[in-house]
VOPAGU-2260 file (C-alpha; in pm, 1 decimal, decimal comma):
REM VOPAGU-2260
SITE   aa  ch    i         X         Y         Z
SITE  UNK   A    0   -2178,8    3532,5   10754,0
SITE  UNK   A    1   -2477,3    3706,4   10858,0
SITE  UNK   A    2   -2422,1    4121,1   10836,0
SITE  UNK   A    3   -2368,8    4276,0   11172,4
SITE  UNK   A    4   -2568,3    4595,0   11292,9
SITE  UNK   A    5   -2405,2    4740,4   11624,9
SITE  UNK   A    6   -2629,5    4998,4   11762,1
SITE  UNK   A    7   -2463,6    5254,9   12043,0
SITE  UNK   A    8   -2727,0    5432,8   12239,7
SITE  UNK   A    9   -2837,1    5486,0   12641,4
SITE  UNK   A   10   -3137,2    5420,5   12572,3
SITE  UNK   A   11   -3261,2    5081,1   12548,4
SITE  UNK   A   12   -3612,7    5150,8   12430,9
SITE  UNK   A   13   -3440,1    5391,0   12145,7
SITE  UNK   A   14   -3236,5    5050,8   12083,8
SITE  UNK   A   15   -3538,6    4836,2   12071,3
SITE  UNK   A   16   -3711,1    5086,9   11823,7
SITE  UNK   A   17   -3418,1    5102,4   11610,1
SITE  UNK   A   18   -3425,1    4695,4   11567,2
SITE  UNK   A   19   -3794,1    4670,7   11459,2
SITE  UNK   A   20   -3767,1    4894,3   11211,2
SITE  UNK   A   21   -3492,3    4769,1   11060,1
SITE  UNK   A   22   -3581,7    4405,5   11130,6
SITE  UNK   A   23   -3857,6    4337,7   10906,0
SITE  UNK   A   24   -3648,4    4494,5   10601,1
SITE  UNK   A   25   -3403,1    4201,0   10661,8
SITE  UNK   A   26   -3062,0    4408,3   10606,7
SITE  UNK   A   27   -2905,0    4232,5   10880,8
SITE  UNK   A   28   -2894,4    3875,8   11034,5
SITE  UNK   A   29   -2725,2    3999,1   11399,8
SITE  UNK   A   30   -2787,8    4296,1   11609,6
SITE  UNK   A   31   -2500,3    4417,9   11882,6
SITE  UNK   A   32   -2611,9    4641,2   12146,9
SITE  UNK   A   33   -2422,5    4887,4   12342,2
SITE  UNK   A   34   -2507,8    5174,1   12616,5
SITE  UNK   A   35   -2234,2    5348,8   12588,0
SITE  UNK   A   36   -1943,2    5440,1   12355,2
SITE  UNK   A   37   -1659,6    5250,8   12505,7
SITE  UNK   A   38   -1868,6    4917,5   12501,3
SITE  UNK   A   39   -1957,3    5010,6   12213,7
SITE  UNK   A   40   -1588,4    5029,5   12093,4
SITE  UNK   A   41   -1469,7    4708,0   12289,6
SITE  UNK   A   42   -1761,2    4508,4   12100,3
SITE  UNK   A   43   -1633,4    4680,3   11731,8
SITE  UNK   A   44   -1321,2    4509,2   11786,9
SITE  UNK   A   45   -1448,8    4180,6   11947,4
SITE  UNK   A   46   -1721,6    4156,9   11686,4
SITE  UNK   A   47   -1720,9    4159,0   11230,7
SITE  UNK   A   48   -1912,6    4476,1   11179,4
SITE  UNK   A   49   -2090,8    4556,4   10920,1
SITE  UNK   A   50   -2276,2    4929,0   11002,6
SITE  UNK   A   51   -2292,2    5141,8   11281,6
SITE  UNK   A   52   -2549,5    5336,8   11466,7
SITE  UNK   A   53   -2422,7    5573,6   11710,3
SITE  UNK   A   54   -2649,8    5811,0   11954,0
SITE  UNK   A   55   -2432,5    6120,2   11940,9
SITE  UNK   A   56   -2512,9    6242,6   12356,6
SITE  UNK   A   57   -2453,7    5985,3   12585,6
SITE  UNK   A   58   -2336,8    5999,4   12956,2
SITE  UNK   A   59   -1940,9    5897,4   12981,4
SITE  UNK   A   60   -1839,1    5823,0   12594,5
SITE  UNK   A   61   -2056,5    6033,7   12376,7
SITE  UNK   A   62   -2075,6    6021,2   12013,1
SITE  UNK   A   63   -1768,3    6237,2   11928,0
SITE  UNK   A   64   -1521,7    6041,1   12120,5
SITE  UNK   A   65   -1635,6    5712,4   11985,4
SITE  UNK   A   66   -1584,0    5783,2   11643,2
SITE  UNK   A   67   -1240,5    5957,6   11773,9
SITE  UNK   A   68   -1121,7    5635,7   11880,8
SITE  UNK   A   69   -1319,5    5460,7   11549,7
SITE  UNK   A   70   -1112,4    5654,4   11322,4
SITE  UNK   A   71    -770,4    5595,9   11556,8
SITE  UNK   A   72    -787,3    5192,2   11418,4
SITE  UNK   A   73    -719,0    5115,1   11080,1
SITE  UNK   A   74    -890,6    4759,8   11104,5
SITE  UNK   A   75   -1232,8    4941,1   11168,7
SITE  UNK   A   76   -1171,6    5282,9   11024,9
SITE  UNK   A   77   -1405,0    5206,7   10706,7
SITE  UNK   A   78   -1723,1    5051,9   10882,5
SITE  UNK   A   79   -1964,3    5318,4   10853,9
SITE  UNK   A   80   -2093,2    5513,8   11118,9
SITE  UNK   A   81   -2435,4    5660,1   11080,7
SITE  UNK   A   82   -2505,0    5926,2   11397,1
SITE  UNK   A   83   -2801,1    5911,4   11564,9
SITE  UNK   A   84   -2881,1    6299,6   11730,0
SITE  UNK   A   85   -3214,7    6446,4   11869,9
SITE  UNK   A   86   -3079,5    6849,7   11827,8
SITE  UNK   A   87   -3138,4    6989,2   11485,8
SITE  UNK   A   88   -2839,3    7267,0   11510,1
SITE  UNK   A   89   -2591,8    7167,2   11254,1
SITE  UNK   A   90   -2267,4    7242,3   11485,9
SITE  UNK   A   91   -2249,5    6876,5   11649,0
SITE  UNK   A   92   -2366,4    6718,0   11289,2
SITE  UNK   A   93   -2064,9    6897,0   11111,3
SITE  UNK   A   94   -1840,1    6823,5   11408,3
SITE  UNK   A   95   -1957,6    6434,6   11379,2
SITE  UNK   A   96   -1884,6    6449,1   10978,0
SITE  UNK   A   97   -1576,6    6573,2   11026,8
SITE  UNK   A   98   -1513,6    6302,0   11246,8
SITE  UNK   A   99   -1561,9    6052,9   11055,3
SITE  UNK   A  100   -1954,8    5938,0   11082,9
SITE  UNK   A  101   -2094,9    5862,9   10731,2
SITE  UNK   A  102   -2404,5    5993,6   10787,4
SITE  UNK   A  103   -2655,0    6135,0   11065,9
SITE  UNK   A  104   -3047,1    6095,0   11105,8
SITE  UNK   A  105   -3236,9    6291,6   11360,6
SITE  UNK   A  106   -3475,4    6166,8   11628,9
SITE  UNK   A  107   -3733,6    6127,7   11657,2
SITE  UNK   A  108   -3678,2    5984,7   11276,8
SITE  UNK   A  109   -3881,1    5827,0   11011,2
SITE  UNK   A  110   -3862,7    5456,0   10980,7
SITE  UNK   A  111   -3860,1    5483,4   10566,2
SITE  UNK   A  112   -3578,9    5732,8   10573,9
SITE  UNK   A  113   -3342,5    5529,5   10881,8
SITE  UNK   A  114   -3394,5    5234,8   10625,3
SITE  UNK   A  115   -3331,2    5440,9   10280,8
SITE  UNK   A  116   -2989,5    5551,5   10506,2
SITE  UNK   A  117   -2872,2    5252,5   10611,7
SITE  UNK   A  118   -2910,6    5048,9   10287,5
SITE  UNK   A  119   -2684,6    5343,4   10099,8
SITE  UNK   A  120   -2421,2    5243,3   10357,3
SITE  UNK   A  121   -2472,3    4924,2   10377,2
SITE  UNK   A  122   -2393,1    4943,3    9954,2
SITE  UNK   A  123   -2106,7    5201,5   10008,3
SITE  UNK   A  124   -1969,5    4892,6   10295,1
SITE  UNK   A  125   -2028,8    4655,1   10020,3
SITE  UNK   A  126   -1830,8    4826,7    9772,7
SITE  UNK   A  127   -1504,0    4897,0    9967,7
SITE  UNK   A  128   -1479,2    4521,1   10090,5
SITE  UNK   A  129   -1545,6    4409,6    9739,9
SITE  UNK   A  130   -1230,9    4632,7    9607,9
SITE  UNK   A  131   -1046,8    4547,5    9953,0
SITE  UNK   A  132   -1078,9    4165,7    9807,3
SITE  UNK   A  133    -965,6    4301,3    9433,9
SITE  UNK   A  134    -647,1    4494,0    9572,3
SITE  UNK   A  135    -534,9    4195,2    9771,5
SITE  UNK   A  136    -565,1    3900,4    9529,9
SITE  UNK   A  137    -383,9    4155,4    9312,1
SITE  UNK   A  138     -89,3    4218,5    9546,5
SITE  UNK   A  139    -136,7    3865,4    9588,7
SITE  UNK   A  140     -62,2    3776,5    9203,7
SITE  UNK   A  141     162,1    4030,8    9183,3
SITE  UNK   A  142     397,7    3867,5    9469,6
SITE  UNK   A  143     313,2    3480,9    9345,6
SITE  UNK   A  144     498,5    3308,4    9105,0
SITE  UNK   A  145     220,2    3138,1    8826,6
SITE  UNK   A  146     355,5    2833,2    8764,8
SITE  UNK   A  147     462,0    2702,0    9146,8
SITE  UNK   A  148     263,5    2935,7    9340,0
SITE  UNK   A  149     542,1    2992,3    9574,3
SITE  UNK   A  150     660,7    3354,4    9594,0
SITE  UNK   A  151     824,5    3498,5    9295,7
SITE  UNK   A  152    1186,6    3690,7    9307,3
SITE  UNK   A  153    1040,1    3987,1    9370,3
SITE  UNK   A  154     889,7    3924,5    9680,2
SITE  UNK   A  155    1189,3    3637,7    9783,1
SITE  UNK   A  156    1390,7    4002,5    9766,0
SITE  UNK   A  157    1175,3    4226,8    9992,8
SITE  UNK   A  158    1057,1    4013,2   10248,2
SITE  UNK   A  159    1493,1    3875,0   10211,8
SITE  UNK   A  160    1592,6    4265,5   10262,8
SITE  UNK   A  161    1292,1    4303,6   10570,9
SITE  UNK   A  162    1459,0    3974,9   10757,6
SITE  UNK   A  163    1766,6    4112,6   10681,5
SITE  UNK   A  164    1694,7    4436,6   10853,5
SITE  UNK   A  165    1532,0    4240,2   11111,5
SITE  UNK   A  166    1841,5    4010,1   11179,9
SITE  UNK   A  167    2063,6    4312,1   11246,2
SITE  UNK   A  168    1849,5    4462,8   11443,9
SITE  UNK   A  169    1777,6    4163,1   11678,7
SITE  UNK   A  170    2088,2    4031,5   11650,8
SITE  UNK   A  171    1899,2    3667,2   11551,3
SITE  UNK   A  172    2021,9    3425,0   11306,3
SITE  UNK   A  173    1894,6    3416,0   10948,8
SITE  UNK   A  174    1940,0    3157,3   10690,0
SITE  UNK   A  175    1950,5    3110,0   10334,8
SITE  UNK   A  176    1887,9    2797,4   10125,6
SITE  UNK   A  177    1948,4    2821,2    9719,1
SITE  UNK   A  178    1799,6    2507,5    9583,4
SITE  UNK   A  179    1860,4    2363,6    9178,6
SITE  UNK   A  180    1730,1    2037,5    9031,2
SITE  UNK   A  181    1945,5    1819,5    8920,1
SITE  UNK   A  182    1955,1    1765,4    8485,8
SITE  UNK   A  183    1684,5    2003,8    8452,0
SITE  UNK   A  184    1746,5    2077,0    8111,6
SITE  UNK   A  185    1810,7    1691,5    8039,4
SITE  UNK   A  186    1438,5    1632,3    8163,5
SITE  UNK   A  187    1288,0    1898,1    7947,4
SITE  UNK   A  188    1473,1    1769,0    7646,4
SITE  UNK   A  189    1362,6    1418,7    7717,0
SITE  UNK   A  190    1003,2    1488,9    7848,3
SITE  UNK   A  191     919,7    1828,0    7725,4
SITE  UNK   A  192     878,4    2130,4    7838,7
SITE  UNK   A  193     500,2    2072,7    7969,4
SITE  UNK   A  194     656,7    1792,7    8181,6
SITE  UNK   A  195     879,7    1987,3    8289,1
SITE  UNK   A  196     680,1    2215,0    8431,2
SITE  UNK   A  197     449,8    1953,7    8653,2
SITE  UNK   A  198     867,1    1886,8    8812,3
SITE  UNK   A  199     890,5    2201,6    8872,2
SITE  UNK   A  200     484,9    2243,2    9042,8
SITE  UNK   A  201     598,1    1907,0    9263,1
SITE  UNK   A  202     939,4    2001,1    9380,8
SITE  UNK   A  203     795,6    2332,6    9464,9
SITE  UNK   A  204     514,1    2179,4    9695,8
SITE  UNK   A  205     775,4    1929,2    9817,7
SITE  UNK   A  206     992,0    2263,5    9931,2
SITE  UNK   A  207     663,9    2440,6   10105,2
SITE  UNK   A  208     610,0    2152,2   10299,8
SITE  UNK   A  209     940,8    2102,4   10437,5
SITE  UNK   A  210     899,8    2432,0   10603,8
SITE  UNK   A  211     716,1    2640,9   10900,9
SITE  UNK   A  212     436,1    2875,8   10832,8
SITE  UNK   A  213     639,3    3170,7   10869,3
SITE  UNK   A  214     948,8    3036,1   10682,6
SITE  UNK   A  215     905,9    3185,6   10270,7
SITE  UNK   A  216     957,1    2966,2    9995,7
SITE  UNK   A  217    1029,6    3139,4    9613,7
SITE  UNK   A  218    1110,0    3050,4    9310,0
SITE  UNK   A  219    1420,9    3232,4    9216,1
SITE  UNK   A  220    1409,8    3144,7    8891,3
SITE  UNK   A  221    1394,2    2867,5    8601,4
SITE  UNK   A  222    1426,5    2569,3    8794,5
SITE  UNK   A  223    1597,5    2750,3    9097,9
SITE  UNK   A  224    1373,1    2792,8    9443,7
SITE  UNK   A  225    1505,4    2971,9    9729,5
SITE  UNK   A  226    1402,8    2936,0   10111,3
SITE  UNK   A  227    1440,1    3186,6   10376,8
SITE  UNK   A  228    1444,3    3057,8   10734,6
SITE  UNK   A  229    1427,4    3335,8   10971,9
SITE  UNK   A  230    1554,0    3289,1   11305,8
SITE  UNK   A  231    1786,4    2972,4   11229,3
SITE  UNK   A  232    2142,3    2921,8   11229,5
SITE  UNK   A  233    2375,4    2724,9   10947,2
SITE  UNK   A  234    2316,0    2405,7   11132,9
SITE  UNK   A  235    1959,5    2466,6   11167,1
SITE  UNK   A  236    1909,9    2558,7   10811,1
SITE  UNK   A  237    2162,1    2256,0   10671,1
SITE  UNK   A  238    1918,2    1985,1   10864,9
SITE  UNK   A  239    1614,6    2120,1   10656,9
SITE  UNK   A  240    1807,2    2165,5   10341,8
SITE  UNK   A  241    1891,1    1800,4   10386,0
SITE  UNK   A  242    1499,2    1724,4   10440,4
SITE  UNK   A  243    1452,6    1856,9   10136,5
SITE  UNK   A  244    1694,3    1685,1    9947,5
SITE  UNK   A  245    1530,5    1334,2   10112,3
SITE  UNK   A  246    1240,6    1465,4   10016,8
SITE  UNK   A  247    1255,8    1528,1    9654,9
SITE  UNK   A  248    1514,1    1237,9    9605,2
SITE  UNK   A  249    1176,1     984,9    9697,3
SITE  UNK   A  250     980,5    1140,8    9462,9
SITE  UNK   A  251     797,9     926,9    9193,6
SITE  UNK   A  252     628,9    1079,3    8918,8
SITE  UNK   A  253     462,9     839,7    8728,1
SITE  UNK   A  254     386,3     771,4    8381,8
SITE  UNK   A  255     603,4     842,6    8127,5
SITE  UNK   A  256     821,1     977,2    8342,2
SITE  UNK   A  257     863,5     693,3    8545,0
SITE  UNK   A  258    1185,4     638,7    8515,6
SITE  UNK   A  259    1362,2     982,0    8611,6
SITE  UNK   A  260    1538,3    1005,2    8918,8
SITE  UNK   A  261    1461,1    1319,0    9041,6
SITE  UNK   A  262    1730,9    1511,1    9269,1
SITE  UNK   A  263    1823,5    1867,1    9367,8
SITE  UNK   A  264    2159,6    2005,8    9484,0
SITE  UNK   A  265    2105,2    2266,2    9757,8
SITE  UNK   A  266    2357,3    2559,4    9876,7
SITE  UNK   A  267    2322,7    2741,0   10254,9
SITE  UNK   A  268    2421,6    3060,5   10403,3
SITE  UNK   A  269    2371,4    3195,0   10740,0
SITE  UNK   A  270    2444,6    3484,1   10976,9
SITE  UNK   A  271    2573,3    3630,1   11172,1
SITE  UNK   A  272    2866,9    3561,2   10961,4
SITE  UNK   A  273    3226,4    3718,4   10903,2
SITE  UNK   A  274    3184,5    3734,1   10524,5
SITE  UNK   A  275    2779,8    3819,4   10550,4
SITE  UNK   A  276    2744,0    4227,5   10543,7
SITE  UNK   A  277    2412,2    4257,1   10264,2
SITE  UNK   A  278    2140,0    4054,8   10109,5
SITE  UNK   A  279    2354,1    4006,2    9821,4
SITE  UNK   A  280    2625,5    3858,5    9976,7
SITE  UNK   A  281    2394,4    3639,3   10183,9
SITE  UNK   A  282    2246,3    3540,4    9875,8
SITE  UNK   A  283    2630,8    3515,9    9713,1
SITE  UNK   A  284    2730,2    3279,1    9984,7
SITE  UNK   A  285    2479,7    3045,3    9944,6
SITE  UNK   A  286    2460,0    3078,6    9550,2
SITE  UNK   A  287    2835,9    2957,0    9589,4
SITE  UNK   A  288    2743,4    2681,5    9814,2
SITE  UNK   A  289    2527,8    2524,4    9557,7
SITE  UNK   A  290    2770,1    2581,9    9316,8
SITE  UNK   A  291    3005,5    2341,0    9523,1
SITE  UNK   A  292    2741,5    2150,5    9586,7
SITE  UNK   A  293    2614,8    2085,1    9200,0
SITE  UNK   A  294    3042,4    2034,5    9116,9
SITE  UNK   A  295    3098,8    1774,3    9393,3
SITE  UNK   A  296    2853,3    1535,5    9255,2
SITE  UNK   A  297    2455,1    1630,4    9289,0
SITE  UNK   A  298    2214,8    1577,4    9496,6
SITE  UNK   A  299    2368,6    1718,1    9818,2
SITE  UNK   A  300    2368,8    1974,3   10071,7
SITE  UNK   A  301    2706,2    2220,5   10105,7
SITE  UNK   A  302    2714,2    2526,1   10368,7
SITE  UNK   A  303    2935,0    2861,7   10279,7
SITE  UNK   A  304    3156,7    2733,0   10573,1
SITE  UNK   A  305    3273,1    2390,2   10383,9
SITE  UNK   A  306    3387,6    2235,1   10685,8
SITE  UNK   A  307    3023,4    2204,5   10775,4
């Protein structure tokens, strides 16, 4: 995408200026253009930003209050805000700085030096969004489990404890699925460990599909996944543990292992329940439902209320 270059001034022949001389320097592909500070503000948030030029008088919303109200969002808190002032007195420059503007340049002002200004933070800009980027696909690793890519335990337990939290407060359902394949240590004995793994990547993706975007798949661990279904009751959450049971049961691998029969035993918990005060014993009750479910047989589905 093209960077963005919103310019804030009253003055539309101060506006046109400012675009030819920054124009034939190619630093950005799109130029917004505002008369005031509140449409200035309105098209920040409408608009990807990449720098901002900002006359610091200006009838109705001057200077000050706009970058007031810039530094009052987070989402455009870091898009740099160079001020634009024709008074030389430092009081309004200092005021503006400690407002948040990056930077100021007095008018009338020298094409070379608006361009030398803008380019250092246009680079600063460049910078933050490149360690934005950094710090997420870290959190992102740091939540994501290698081998499946679904979330690992860790984050299965916070976002668990934040539905939780959620479910009391609301008074909404929340479910719980504990999921196990079948023999898994039979098929890593028989097909090896690497094999083992790719059953573990395609029961994993089998799982995520099965779900809604805002449902959270996780490996819990080994060959044990966990779902959480916010806002669905036991017999909610029992018809999609049994679509994932379908599911994985009609899987076909291929190859050498051609012939497994691939199956997964599945336990669910839900509340409001009697027995269902914490996370843990939400996770408890359906932990014990899979262990019913894994002693009655295999490849089934079995609630914390057995009767279901």
């Amino acid at each position: 995408m093209p960077r963005t270059l919103l310019i804030i001034d009253d003055s539309k022949t101060m506006r046109r200026q400012v675009v030819d001389i920054l124009q034939p320097a190619r630093l950005f592909g799109r130029y917004l253009e505002a008369e005031n500070g509140l449409e200035g503000f309105k098209l920040l948030l409408a608009e990807p930003v990449d720098v901002v030029l900002c006359d610091l008088e200006m009838p109705g919303m001057d200077g000050l209050k706009f970058l007031d109200l810039h530094r009052s969002r987070a989402e455009v808190r870091d898009i740099p805000v160079i001020l634009l002032t024709g008074r030389e007195g430092s009081t309004q420059k200092v005021k503006g700085l400690e407002r948040g503007a990056s930077d100021y340049v007095i008018k009338p002002f020298d094409p070379d030096e608006l361009i030398a200004r803008v380019k250092v933070q246009l680079k600063i800009k460049r910078l933050q969004d490149h360690l934005k980027e950094q710090n997420r696909k870290l959190e992102e690793l740091s939540n994501t489990d290698a081998l499946t890519s679904l979330a690992n335990r860790r984050a299965l337990m916070d976002a668990l404890e934040k539905e939780f939290q959620r479910s009391t407060r609301t008074g909404q359902n929340l479910s719980l699925i504990m999921a196990d394949i079948d023999h898994f240590k039979q098929i890593n004995d028989t097909y090896g460990h690497q094999q083992g793994d790719v059953v573990l990547k395609v029961v994993a993706g089998v799982v995520r599909n099965q779900l809604r975007d805002y449902d959270i798949a996780a490996r819990f661990g080994g060959e044990e996944f966990a779902v959480i279904l916010p806002a669905t009751d036991l017999s909610g959450a029992l018809l999609v543990a049994e679509r994932i049971r379908e599911a994985v049961d009609g899987i076909k691998l291929g190859g050498s292992m051609n012939p497994l029969c691939l199956t997964i035993s599945l336990g669910v918990s839900s509340r409001p329940g009697s027995e269902i005060v914490s996370v843990d014993t939400l996770i408890r009750e359906a932990d014990d439902a899979l262990y019913r479910a894994k002693h009655a047989g295999r490849n089934r589905v079995e609630s914390s209320i057995p009767s279901l």
